[in-house]
N, CA, C and O of each residue as an XYZ file, in Angstrom:
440
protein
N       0.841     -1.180      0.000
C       0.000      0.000      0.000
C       0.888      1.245      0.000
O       1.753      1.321      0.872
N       0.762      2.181     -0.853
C       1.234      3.567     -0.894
C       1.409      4.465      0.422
O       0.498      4.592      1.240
N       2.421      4.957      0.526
C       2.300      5.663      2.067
C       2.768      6.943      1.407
O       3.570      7.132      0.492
N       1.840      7.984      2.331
C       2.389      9.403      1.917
C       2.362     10.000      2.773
O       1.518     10.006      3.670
N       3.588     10.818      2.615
C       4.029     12.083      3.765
C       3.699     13.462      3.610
O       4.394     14.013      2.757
N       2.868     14.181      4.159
C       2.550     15.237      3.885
C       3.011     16.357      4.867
O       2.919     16.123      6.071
N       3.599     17.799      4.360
C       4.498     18.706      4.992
C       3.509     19.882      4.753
O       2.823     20.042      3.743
N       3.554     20.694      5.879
C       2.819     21.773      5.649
C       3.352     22.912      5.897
O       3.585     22.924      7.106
N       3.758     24.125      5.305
C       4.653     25.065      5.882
C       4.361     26.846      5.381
O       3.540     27.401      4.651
N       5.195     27.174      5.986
C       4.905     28.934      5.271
C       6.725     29.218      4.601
O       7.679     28.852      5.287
N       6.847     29.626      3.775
C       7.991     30.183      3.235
C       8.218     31.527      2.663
O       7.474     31.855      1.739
N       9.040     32.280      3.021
C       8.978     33.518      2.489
C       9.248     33.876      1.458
O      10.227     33.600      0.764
N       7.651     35.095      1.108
C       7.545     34.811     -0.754
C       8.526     35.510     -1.238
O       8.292     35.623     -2.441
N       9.781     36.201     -0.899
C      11.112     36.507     -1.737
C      11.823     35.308     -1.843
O      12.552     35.244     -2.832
N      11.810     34.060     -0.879
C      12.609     33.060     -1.035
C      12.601     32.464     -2.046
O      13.627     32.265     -2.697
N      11.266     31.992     -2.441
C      10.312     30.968     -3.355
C      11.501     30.311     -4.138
O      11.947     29.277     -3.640
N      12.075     30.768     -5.296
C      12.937     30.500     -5.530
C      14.285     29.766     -5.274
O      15.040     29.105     -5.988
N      14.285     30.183     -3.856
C      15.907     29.353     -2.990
C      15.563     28.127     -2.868
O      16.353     27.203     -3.063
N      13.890     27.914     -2.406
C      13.226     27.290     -1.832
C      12.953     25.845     -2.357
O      12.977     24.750     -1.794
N      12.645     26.292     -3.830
C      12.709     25.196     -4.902
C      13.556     24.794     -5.377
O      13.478     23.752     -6.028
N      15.112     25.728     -5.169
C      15.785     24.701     -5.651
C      17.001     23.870     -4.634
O      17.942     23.117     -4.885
N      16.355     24.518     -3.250
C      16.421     24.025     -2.309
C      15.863     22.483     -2.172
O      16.530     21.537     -1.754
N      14.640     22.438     -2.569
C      13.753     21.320     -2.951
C      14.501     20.260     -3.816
O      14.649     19.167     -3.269
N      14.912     20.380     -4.864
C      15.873     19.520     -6.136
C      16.959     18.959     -5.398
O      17.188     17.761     -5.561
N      17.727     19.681     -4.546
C      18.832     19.615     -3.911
C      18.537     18.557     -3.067
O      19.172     17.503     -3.041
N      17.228     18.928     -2.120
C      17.097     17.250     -1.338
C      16.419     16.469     -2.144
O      16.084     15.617     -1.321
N      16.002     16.148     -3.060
C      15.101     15.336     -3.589
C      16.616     14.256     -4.152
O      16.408     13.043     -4.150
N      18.132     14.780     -4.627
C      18.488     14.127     -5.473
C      19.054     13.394     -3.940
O      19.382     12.210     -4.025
N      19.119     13.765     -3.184
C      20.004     12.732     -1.825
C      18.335     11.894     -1.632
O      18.340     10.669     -1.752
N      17.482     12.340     -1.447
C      16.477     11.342     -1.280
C      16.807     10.013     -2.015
O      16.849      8.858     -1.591
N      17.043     10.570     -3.329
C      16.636      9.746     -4.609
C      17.865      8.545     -4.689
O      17.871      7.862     -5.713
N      18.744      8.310     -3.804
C      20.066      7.870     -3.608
C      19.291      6.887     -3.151
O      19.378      5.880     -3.853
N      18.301      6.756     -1.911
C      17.867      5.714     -0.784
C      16.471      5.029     -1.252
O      16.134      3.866     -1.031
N      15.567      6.260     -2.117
C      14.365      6.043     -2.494
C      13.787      6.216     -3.287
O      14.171      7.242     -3.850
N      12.194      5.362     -4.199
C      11.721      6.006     -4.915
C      10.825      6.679     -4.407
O      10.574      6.407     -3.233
N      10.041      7.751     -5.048
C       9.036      8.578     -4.078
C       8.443      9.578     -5.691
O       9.019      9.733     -6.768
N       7.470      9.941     -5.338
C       6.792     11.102     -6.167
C       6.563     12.459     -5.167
O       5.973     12.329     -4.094
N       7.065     13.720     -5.604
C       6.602     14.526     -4.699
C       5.613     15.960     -5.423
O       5.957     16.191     -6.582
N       5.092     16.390     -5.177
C       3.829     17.684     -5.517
C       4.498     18.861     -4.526
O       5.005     18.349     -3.528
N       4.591     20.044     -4.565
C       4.047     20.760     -4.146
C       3.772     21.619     -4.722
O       4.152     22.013     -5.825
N       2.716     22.192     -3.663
C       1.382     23.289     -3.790
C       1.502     24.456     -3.029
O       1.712     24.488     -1.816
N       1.320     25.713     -4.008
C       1.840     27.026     -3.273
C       0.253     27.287     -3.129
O      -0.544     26.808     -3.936
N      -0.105     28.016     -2.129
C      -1.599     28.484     -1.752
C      -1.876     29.379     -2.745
O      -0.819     29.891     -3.115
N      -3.137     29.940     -3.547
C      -3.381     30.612     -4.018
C      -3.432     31.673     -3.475
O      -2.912     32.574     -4.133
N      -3.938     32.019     -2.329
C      -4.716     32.445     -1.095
C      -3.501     33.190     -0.424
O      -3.699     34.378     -0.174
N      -1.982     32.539     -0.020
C      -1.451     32.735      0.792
C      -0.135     32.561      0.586
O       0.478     31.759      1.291
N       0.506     33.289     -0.415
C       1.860     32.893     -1.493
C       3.013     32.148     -0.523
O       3.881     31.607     -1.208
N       3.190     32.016      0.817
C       4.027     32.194      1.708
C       3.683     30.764      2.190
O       4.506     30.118      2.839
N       2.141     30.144      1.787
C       1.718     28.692      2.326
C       2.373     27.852      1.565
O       2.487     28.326      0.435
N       2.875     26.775      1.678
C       3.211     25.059      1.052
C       2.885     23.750      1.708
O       3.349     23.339      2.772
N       1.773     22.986      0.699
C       2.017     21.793      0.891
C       3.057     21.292      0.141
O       3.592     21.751     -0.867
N       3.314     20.084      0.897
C       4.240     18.740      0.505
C       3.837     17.644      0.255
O       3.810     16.879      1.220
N       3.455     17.203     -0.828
C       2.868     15.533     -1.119
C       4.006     14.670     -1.404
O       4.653     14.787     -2.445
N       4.282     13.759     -0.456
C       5.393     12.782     -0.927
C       4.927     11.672     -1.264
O       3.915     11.710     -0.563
N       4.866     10.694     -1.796
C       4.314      9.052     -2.091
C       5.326      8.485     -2.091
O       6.232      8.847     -2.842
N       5.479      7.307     -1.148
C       6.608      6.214     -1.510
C       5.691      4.872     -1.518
O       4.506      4.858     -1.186
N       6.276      3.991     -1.859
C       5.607      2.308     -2.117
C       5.237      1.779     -1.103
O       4.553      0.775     -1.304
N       5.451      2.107      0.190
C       5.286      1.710      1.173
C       5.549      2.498      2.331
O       6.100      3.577      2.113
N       5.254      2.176      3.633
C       5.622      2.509      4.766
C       7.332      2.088      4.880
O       8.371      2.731      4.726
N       7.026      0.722      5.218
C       8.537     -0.136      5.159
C       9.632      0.700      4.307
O      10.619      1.169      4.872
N       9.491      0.803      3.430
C      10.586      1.086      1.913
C      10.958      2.877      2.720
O      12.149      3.146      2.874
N       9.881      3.959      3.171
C      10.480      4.903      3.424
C      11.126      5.036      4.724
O      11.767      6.086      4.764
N      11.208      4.236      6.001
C      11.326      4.190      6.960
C      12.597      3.907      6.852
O      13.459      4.666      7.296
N      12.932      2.530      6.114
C      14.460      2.272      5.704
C      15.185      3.296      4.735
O      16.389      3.072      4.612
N      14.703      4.342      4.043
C      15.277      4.811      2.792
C      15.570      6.186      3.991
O      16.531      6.881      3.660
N      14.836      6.642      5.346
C      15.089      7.483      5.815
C      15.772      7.203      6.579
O      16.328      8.278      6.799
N      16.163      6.569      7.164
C      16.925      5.893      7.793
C      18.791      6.306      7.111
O      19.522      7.211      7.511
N      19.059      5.368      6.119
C      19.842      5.258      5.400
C      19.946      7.601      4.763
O      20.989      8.145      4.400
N      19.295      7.934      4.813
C      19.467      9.848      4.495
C      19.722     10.248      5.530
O      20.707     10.975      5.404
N      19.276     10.188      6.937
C      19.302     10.800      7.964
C      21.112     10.784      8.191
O      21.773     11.611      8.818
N      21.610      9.544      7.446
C      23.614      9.664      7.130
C      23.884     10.302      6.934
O      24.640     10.947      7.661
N      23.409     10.766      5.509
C      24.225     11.511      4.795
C      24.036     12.839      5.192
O      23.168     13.418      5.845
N      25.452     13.296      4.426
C      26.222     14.118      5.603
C      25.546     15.735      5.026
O      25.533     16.749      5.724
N      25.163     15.667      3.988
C      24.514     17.241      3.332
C      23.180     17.135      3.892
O      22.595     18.204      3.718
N      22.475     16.298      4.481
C      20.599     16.696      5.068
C      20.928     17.576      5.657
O      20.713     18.668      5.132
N      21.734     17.554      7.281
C      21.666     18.120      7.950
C      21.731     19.785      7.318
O      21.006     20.657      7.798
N      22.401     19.977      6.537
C      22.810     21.447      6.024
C      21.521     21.552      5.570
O      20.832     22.280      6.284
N      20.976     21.087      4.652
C      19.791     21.246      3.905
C      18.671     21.709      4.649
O      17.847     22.588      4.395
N      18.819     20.857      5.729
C      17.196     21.357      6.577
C      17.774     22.506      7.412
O      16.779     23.035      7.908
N      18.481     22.937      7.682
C      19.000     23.867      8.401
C      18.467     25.276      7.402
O      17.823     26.302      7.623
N      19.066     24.725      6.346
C      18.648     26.225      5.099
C      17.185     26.027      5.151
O      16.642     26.929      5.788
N      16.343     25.105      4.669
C      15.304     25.076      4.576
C      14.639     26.152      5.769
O      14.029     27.197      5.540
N      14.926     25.613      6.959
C      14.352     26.626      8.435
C      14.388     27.940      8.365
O      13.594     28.623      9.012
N      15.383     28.506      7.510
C      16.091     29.834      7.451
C      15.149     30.388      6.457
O      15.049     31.615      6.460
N      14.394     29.684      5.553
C      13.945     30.257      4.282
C      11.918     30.667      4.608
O      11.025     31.230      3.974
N      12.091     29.761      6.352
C      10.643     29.756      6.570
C       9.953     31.080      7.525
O      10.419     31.290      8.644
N       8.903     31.874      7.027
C       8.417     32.894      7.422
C       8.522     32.717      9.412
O       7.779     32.041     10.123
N       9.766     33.634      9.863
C       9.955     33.536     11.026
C       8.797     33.717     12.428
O       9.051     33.565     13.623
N       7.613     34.054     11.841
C       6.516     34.858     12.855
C       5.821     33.203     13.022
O       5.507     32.768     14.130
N       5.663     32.462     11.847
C       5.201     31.079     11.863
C       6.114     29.995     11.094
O       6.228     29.589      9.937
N       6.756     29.719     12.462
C       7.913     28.368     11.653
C       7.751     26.956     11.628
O       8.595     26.098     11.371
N       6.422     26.818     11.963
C       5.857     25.959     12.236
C       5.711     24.457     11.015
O       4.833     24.435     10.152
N       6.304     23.804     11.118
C       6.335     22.517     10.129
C       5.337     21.137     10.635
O       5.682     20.296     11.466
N       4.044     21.175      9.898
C       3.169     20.018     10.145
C       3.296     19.408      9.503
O       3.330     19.695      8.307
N       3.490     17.755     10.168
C       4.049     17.098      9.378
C       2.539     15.718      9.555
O       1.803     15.557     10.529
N       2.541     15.040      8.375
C       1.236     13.789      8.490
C       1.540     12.963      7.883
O       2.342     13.246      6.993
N       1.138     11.640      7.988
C       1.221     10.214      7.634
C      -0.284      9.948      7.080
O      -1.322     10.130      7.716
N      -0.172      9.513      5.857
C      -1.486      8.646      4.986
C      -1.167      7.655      4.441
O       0.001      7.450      4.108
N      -2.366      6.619      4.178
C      -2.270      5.638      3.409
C      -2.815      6.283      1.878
O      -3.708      7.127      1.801
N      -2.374      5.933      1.163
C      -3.021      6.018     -0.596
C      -4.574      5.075     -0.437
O      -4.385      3.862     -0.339
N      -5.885      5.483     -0.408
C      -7.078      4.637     -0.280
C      -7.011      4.632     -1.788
O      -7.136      3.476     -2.191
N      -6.862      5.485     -2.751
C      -7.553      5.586     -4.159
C      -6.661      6.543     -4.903
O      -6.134      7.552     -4.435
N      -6.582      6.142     -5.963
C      -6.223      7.003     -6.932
C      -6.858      7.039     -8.232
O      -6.894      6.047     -8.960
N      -7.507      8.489     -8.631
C      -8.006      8.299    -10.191
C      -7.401      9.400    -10.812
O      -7.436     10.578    -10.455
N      -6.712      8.777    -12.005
C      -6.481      9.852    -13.287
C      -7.233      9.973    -14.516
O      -6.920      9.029    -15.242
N      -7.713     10.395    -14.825
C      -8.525     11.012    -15.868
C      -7.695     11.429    -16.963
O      -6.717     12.046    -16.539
N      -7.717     11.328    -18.141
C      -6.859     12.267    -19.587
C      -7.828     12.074    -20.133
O      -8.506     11.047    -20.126
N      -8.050     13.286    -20.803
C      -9.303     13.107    -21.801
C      -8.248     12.909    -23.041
O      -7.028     13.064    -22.978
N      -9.184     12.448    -24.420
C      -8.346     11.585    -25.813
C      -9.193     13.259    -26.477
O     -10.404     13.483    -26.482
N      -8.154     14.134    -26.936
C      -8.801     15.251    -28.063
C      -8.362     14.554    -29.773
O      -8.704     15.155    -30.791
């Protein structure tokens, strides 16, 4: 069953930029330990809001793949910048655990 990690945060909207490619930067050390799909979503509403959709294959598979990152020796720097880039009045990082119940994709044929 699909397990997904979901991150919820505020970032400051001059960062946006650092932010994402802040994002690439951990995704390729992720990508060393794991497979995963990730989304994020800037608020329409609230330029400074982000979700985080992560999907990995399992519970098991990310537990060990985090495990094996929490090593390497550039996270620590990474999340450190990440903190720095987050709107200081609310630094608040919510973090959640889901199962995948369903997935539908739709493409329409033009």
């Amino acid at each position: 069953m699909k397990y997904v990690k979901l991150h919820a945060y505020h970032v400051q909207k001059q960062k946006r930029d650092e932010y994402l490619d802040l994002q690439r930067q951990a995704a390729e050390v992720y990508g060393r330990h794991a497979s995963f799909r990730t989304l994020f979503l800037n608020s329409m509403e609230d330029e400074t809001r982000w979700i985080e959709i992560t999907t990995y294959d399992s519970e098991e598979s990310y537990a060990e793949a985090i495990r094996l990152i929490d090593e390497e020796p550039e996270i620590g720097d990474l999340f450190r910048r990440f903190k720095s880039l987050l709107v200081q009045e609310n630094a608040e990082i919510v973090e959640e655990d889901f199962k995948l119940a369903k997935e539908i994709v739709v493409r329409t044929t033009e």
